[in-house]
Structure formats: structure tokens, C-alpha cells
MITIMAR-197928 format. One record per residue (C-alpha): x, z, y; chain. Coordinates in nm, 2 decimals. Layout:
BEGIN
{{X Z Y} "A"}
...
//
This chain:
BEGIN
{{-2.17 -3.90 -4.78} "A"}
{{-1.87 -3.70 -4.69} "A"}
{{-1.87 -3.94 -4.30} "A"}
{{-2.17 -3.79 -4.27} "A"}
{{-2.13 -3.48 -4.34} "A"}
{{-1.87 -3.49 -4.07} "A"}
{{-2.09 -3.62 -3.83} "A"}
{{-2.31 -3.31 -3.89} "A"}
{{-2.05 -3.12 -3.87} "A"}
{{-1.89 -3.23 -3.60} "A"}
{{-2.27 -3.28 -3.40} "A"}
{{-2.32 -2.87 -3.49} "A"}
{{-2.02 -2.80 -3.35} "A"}
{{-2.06 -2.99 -3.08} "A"}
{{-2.41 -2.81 -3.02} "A"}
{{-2.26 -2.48 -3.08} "A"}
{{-1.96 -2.54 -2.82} "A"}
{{-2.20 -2.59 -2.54} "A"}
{{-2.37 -2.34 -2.59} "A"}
{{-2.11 -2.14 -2.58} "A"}
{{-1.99 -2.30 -2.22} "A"}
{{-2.34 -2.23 -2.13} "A"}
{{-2.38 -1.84 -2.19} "A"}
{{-2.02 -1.80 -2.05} "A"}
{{-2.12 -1.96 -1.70} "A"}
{{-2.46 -1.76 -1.70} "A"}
{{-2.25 -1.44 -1.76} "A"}
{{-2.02 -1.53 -1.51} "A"}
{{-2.31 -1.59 -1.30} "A"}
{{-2.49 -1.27 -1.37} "A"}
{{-2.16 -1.06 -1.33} "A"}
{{-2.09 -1.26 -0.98} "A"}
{{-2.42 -1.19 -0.87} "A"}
{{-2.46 -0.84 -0.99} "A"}
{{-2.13 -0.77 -0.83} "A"}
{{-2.22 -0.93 -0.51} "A"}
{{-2.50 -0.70 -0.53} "A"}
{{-2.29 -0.34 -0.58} "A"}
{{-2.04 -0.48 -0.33} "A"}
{{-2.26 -0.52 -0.03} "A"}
{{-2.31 -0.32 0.27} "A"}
{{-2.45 -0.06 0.47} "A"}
{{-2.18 0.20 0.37} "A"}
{{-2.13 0.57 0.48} "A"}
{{-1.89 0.60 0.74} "A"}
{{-1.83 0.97 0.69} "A"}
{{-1.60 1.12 0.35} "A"}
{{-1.81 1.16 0.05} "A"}
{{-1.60 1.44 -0.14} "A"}
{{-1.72 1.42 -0.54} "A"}
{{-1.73 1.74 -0.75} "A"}
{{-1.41 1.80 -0.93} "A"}
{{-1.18 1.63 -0.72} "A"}
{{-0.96 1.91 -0.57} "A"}
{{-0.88 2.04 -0.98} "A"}
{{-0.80 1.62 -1.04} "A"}
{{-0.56 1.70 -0.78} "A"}
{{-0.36 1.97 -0.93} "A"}
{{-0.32 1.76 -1.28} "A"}
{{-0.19 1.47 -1.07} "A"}
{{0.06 1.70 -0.93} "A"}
{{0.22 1.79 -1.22} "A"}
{{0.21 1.46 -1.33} "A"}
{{0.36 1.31 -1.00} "A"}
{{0.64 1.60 -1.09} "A"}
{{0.69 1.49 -1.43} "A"}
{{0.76 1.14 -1.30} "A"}
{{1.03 1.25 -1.06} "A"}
{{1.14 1.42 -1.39} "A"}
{{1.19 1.12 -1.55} "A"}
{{1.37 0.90 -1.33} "A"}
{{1.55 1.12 -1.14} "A"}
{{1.94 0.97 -1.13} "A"}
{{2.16 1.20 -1.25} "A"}
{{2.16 1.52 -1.08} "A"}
{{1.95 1.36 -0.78} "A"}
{{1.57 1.34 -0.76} "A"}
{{1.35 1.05 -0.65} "A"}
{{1.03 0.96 -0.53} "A"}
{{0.74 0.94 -0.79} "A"}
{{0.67 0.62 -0.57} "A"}
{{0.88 0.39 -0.35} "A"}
{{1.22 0.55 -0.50} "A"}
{{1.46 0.22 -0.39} "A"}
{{1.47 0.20 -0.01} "A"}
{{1.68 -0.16 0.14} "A"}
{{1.73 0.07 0.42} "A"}
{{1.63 0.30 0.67} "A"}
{{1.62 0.15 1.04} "A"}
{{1.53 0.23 1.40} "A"}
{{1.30 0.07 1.56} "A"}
{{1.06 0.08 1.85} "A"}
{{0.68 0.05 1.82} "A"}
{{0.53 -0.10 2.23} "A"}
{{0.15 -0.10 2.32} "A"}
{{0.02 -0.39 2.45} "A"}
{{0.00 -0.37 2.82} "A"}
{{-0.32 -0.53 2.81} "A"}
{{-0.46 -0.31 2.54} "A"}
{{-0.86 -0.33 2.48} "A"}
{{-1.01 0.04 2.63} "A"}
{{-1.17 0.04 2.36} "A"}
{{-0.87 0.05 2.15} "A"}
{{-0.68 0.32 2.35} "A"}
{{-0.69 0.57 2.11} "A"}
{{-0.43 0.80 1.95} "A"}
{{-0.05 0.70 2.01} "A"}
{{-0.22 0.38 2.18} "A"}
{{-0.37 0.57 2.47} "A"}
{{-0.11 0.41 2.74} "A"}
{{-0.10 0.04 2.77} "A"}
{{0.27 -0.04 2.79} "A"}
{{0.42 0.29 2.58} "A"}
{{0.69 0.21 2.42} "A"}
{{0.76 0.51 2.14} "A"}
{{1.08 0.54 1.96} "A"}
{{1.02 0.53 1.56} "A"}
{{1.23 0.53 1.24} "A"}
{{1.06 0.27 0.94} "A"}
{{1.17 0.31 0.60} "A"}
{{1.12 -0.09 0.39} "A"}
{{1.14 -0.03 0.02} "A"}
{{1.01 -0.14 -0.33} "A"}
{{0.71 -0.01 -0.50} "A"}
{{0.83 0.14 -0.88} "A"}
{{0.91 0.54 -0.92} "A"}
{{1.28 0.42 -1.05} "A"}
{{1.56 0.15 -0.88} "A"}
{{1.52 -0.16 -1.04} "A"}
{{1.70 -0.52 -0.94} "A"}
{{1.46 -0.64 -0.60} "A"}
{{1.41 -0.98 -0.83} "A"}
{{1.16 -0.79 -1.01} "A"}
{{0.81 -0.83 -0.94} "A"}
{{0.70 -0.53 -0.75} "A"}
{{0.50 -0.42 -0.46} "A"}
{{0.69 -0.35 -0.13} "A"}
{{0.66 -0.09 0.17} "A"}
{{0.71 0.01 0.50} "A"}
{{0.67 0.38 0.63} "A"}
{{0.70 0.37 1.03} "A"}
{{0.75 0.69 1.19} "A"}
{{0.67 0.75 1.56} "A"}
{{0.93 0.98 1.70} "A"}
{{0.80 1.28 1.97} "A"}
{{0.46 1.25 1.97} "A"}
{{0.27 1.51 2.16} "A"}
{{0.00 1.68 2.02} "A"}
{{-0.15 1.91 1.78} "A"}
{{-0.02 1.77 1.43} "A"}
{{-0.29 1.79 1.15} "A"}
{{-0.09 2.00 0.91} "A"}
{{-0.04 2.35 0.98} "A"}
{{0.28 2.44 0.87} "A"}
{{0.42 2.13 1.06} "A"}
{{0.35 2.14 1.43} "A"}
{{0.73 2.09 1.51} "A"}
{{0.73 1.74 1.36} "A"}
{{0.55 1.58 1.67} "A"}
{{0.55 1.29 1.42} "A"}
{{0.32 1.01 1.38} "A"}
{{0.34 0.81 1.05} "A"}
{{0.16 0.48 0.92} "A"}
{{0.27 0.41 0.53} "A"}
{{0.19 0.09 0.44} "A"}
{{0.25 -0.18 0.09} "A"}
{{0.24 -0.52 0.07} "A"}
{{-0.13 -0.57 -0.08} "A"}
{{-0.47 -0.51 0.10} "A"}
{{-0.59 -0.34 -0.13} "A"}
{{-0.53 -0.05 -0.44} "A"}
{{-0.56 -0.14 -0.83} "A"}
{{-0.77 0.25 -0.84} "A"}
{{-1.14 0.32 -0.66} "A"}
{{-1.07 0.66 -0.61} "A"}
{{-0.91 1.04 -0.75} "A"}
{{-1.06 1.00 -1.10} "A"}
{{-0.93 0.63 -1.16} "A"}
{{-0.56 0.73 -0.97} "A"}
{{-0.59 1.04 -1.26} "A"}
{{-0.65 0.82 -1.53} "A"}
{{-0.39 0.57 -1.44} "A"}
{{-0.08 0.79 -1.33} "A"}
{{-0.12 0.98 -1.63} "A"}
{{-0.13 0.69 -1.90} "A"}
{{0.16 0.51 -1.70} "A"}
{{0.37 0.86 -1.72} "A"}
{{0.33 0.86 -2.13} "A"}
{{0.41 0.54 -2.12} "A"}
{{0.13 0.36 -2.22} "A"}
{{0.05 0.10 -1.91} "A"}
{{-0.23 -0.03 -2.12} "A"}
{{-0.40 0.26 -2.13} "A"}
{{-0.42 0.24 -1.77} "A"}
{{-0.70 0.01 -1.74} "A"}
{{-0.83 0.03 -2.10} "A"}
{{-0.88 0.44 -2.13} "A"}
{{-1.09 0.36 -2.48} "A"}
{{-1.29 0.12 -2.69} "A"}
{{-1.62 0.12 -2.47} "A"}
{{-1.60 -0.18 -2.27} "A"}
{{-1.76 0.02 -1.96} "A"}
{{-1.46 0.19 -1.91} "A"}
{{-1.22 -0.10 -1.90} "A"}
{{-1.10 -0.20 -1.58} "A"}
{{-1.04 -0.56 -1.61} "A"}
{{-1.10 -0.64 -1.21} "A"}
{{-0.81 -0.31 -1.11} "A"}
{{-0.60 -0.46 -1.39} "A"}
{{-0.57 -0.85 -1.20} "A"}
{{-0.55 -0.67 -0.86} "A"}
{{-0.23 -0.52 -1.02} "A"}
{{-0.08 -0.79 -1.13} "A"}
{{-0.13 -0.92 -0.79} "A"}
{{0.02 -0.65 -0.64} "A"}
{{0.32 -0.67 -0.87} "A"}
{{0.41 -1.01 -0.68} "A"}
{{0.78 -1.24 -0.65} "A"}
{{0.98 -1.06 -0.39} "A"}
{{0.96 -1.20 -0.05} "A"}
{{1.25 -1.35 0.07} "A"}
{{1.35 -1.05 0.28} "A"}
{{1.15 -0.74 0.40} "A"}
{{1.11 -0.84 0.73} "A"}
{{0.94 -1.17 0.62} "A"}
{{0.57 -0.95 0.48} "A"}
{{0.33 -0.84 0.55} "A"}
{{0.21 -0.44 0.48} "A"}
{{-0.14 -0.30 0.47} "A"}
{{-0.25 0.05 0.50} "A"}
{{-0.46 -0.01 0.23} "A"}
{{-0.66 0.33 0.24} "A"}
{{-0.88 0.42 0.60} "A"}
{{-0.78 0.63 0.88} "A"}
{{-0.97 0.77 1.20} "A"}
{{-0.93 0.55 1.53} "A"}
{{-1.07 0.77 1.82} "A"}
{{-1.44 0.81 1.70} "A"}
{{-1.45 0.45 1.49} "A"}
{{-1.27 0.42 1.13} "A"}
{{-1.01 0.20 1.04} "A"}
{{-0.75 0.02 0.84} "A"}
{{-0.35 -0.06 0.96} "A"}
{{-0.19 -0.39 0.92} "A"}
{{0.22 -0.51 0.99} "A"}
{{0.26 -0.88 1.00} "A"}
{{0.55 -1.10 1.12} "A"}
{{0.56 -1.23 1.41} "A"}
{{0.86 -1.48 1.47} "A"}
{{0.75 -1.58 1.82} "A"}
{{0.82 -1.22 1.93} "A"}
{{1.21 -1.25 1.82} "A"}
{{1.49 -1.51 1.92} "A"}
{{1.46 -1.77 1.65} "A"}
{{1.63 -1.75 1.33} "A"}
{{1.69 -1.85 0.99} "A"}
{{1.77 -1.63 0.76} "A"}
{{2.08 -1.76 0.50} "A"}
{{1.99 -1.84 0.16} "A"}
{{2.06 -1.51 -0.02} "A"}
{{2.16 -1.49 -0.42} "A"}
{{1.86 -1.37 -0.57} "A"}
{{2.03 -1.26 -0.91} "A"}
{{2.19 -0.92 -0.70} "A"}
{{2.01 -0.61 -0.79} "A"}
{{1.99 -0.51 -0.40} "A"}
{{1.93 -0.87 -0.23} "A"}
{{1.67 -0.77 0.04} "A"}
{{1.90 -0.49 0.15} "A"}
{{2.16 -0.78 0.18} "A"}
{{1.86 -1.00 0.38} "A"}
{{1.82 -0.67 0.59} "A"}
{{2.15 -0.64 0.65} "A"}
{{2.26 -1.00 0.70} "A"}
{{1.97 -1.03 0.99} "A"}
{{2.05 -0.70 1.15} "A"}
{{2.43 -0.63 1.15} "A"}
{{2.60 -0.94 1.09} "A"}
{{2.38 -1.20 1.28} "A"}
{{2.30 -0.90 1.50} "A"}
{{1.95 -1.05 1.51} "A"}
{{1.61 -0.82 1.61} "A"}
{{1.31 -0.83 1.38} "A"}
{{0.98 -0.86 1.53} "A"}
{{0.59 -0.79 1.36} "A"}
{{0.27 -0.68 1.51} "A"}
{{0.07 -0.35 1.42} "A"}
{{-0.28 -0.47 1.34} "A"}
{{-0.62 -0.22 1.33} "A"}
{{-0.95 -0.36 1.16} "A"}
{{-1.22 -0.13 1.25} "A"}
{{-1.51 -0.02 1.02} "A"}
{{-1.82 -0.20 1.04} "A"}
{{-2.04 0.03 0.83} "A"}
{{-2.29 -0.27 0.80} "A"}
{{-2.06 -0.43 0.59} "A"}
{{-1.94 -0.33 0.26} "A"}
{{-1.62 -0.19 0.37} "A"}
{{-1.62 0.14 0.22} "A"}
{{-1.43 0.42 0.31} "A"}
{{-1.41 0.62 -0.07} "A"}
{{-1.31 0.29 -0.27} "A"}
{{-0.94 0.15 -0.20} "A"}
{{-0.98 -0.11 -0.46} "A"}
{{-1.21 -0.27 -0.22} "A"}
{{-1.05 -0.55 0.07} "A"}
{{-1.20 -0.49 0.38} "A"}
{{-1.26 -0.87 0.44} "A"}
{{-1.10 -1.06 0.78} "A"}
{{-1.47 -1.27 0.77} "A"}
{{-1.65 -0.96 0.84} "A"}
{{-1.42 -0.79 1.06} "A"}
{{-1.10 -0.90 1.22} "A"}
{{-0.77 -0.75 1.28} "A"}
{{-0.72 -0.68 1.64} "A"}
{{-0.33 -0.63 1.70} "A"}
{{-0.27 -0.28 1.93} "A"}
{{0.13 -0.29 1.93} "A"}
{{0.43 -0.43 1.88} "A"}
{{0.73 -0.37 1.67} "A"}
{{1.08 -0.46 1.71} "A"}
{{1.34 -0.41 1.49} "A"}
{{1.67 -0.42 1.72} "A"}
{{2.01 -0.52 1.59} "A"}
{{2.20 -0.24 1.42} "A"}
{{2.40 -0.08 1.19} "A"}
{{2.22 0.10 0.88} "A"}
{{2.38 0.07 0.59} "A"}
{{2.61 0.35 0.54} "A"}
{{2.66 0.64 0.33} "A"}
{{2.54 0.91 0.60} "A"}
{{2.26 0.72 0.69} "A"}
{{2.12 0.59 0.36} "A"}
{{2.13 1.00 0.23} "A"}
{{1.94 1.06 0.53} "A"}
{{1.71 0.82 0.44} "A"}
{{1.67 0.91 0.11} "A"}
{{1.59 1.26 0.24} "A"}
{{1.36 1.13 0.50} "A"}
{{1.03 1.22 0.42} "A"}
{{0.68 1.01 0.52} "A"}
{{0.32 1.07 0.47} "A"}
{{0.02 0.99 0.67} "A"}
{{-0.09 1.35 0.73} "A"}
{{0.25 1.36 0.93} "A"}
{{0.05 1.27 1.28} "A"}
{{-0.25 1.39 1.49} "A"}
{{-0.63 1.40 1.47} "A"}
{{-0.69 1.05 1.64} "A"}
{{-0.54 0.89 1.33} "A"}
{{-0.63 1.11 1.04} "A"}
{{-0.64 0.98 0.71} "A"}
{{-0.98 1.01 0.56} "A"}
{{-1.11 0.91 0.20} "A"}
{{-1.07 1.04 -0.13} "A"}
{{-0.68 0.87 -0.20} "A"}
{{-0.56 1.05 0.14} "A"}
{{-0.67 1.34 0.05} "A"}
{{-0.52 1.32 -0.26} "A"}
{{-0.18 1.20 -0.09} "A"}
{{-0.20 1.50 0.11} "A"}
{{-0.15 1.73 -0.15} "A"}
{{0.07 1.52 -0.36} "A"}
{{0.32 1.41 -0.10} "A"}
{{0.36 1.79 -0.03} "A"}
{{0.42 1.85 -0.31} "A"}
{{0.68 1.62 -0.44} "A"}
{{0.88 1.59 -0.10} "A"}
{{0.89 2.00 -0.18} "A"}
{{1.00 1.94 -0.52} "A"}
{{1.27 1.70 -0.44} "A"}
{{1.41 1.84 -0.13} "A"}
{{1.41 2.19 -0.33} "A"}
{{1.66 2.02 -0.55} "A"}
{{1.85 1.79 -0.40} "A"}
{{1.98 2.04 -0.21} "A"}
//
């Protein structure tokens, strides 16, 4: 009686079990095919401002602000973003001599220019934390005398051209009403808040949350061994497109870097500066464009999405080298801490466009003022 009862049991469970399997893999297939469906092209290639966005702006201002607050060492102010810099370096940015036409646009107009720039490699978080941390990394280059009518106003002296770039291809928010959201539930404290604002499902954001975590990877095993992505569109002549720095070895005399010890709280500045001053060794990576194909769903107001290689591939416009050199001193790391970068520092060619540019545009702004007002 009671074997038998078990074999009911066990036979209903059984039952019930793949069931279960079953209505899981048809609501993973639904949801794959429904997303397939949202995520596929045409796009708009032009901005699509929404309603609300410029007041958005101002509330993630002062939050940016309180951030800088809050981690601020000491007397002296940080970044809301990127705070810990492994260093400040020159370095020179070279159009291909054999450059496309068709990609002759902006600061790559002349095949063969070789332009003088400062780049900025850092880690991700608003406050210094040990580099064995899992964190997203960047690189800010800087072209140095560029001609031209900058895009900011108040800044025509620069003759600047910036690209800032992190090592992810793509941004855990869609847009100005997700980076509100977010910033402001991370600046209370409460990161899960971040992706789960309430108790409706609809509003959780389970597919931003994994794209997080993925951005939050191991660090590399120096910063000149990643590779950065714009991550957010910019103008290319008439066509619309996203940056990309990768490594390339081949450009650069061989070289191993030695095995650094992970457990120091600054280890890639010591990778940096191992490669650069002591082995007196150059650092070489190409910059990348992948231009909008508005046929595919590469969208312009989302920055959550990839742009995928299998639709359109990177086509490299320059190269970078990182010469040999001295950079880590006191003079020059305050200079680079006062350094500022944004990607409105530049000209029309390359303008930022979609909703998280313009949003850095009056953010950036705003902090750098912030800072520099009180770090003086």
C-alpha cells in the first residue's frame, strides 16, 4: 500500500516536473522570439529626443554632484565616474596611409596624419578601489591641436578632439530615464534598486542587470592588453557610428609583460609602468569605426543594445602608439587628475548624438565645473 503510494507519488511528480521543464522552455521561447522581434531592424538614423528629458537632466546633475560628495578624498574631489586613473600618457594617434575615401572624415581626412594626443586608462567606480576588483575599465584619448570650429561654445580654444571609451560594447541603461533611475538608487545606496525600481515585474530589468555584471569583469592583466568601446554613437561625416581600441601586438616590438602581484591595490599602474618606463617598451592598438547600418537594428537612442560585428564590421581608420616614457610622477599624475575629457570636446564631424550624449554633455560640464571649482 504505502510502495504504492510512492509510486503515485513519485509518477505525479514526475508528471508535474516536466511539465514544468516544458512551460519554462516555451517561455524561453516566446521571450527569445518576442525579443528577436523588438530587437530587429529598420531603425532611425536621426536623434529621437523624448519629452521630459532635458528636466531628467538637471536631477541627474545634482545627483552626479552628490556622488562627487561622497567620495571625494579628503579635501580633494573626484570624478562621479572613472575616479582612479593608472596614469596619464602621451601618445600619438596615425591615419592609415591607405585610408578608405570613404572613411576620410573628421580628424581622418589626411591619410598619413599623425596627431599628437594625451589618453587617460583608468577604472570604472566613482571611488579608488584595489585594481583586483571587478570593475569596468577606460580610456579617454585626446587629440591635441585640432583645427576647427569645436562644438561647444564656450570652448573654441581647446582645438581638442576626444573619444571616451570602456571596456564593454555595450551600457547596462537604454537611455536618460533608465541612467535616472539607476544613478539615483546607486547614490542611496541601494544597487538593487537599480534594476528592480518596484514590485511589478515590467519594470525590472533583469537583461541591464547581467549586462552589468558583465561589465563588472576580472581586471585584465594590464591596461594596454583591452579592448575599449565607445559604447554610445557619434557622427562620421554624413554616416553614424560607433569607436573601437583594440590591441594590436604586431604593431609594437614584441613583448611579455612580467608577471605582476595581483594582491597591490594599483597593479595595472605597475603593468603600465613596468612596459613603459622600465622596459622602455611602446604600446600599440588600433582605433576601429563600425558604421550604422540603419537596416539593422543598431539603434542610435538605446546603448544597452551591441551593435553586432555579423551585421556590420569594424573597419580600423588609425593607429595608436603608446611610446616609451616617463608618467608616473607627482606633477604629472595632479595634471592628470585635473585633466578633463568628454566627447563634446571635438568638432562637428564626430559629434556625439543620442540620448546618453546628450546627457553626458550637460553632466560632464557640470561635474568637471564642480570639481575644478574646488580643487583649486
Amino acid at each position: 500500500m504505502l510502495a504504492r503510494l510512492w509510486l503515485r507519488l513519485g509518477a505525479f511528480l514526475g508528471k508535474t516536473l516536466l511539465w514544468l521543464v516544458g512551460l519554462g522552455l516555451l517561455g524561453w521561447l516566446l521571450s527569445t522570439l518576442w525579443f528577436a522581434w523588438q530587437h530587429s531592424g529598420p531603425v532611425s538614423p536621426d536623434e529621437q529626443i523624448p519629452p521630459g528629458e532635458s528636466a531628467m537632466t538637471q536631477g541627474i546633475i545634482q545627483t552626479a554632484v552628490r556622488i562627487v560628495d561622497q567620495h571625494r578624498e579628503g579635501t580633494r574631489y573626484l570624478r562621479d565616474a572613472h575616479a582612479k586613473a593608472h596614469g596619464c600618457v602621451k601618445a600619438e594617434v596615425s591615419v592609415l596611409p591607405d585610408l578608405d575615401p570613404a572613411l576620410r572624415q573628421g580628424v581622418f581626412a589626411e591619410p598619413g596624419k599623425t596627431w599628437q594626443a594625451m589618453m587617460r586608462l583608468s577604472n570604472g567606480n566613482a571611488y579608488p578601489q584595489f585594481d583586483s576588483i571587478r570593475d569596468a575599465r577606460g580610456m579617454a584619448i585626446k587629440l591635441l591641436n585640432v583645427p576647427g570650429k569645436q562644438l561647444l561654445a564656450d570652448q573654441q580654444a581647446r582645438g581638442e578632439q576626444d573619444f571616451v571609451m570602456f571596456s564593454h560594447p555595450n551600457f547596462f541603461v537604454s537611455d536618460v530615464a533608465e541612467y535616472a533611475q539607476n544613478v539615483s538608487a546607486q547614490a542611496d545606496g541601494k544597487q538593487v534598486m537599480a534594476f528592480f525600481p518596484g514590485v511589478d515585474p515590467r519594470s525590472w530589468q533583469v537583461r541591464h542587470l547581467f549586462i552589468a555584471l558583465a561589465t563588472l569583469a576580472p581586471p585584465p592583466v594590464s591596461p594596454t592588453q583591452t579592448t575599449y568601446f565607445s559604447v554610445s554613437p557619434y557622427k562620421f561625416g554624413a554616416a553614424n557610428a560607433k569607436f573601437r581600441v583594440a590591441p594590436d601586438p604586431l604593431g609594437c616590438p614584441a613583448y611579455v609583460l612580467p608577471k605582476q602581484n595581483q594582491d597591490l591595490p594599483n597593479f595595472l599602474r605597475s603593468a603600465l609602468n613596468q612596459q613603459l618606463s622600465t622596459d622602455r617598451v611602446a604600446a600599440c592598438f588600433v582605433l576601429q569605426i563600425q558604421r550604422q547600418n540603419p537596416q539593422k537594428f543598431m539603434p542610435i537612442e538605446d546603448t544597452s543594445v551591441e551593435w553586432k560585428e555579423s551585421d556590420v564590421p569594424f573597419e580600423t581608420v588609425a593607429k595608436v602608439v603608446i611610446p616609451a616614457q616617463d608618467f608616473d610622477t607627482p606633477a604629472l599624475n595632479l595634471a592628470c587628475d585635473n585633466q578633463s575629457f568628454n566627447p563634446w570636446f571635438g568638432v562637428e564631424a564626430h559629434r556625439p548624438i543620442g540620448g546618453i550624449n546628450r546627457l553626458r554633455k550637460a553632466v560632464y560640464e557640470a561635474v568637471s565645473d564642480y570639481r575644478h571649482s574646488r580643487n583649486l
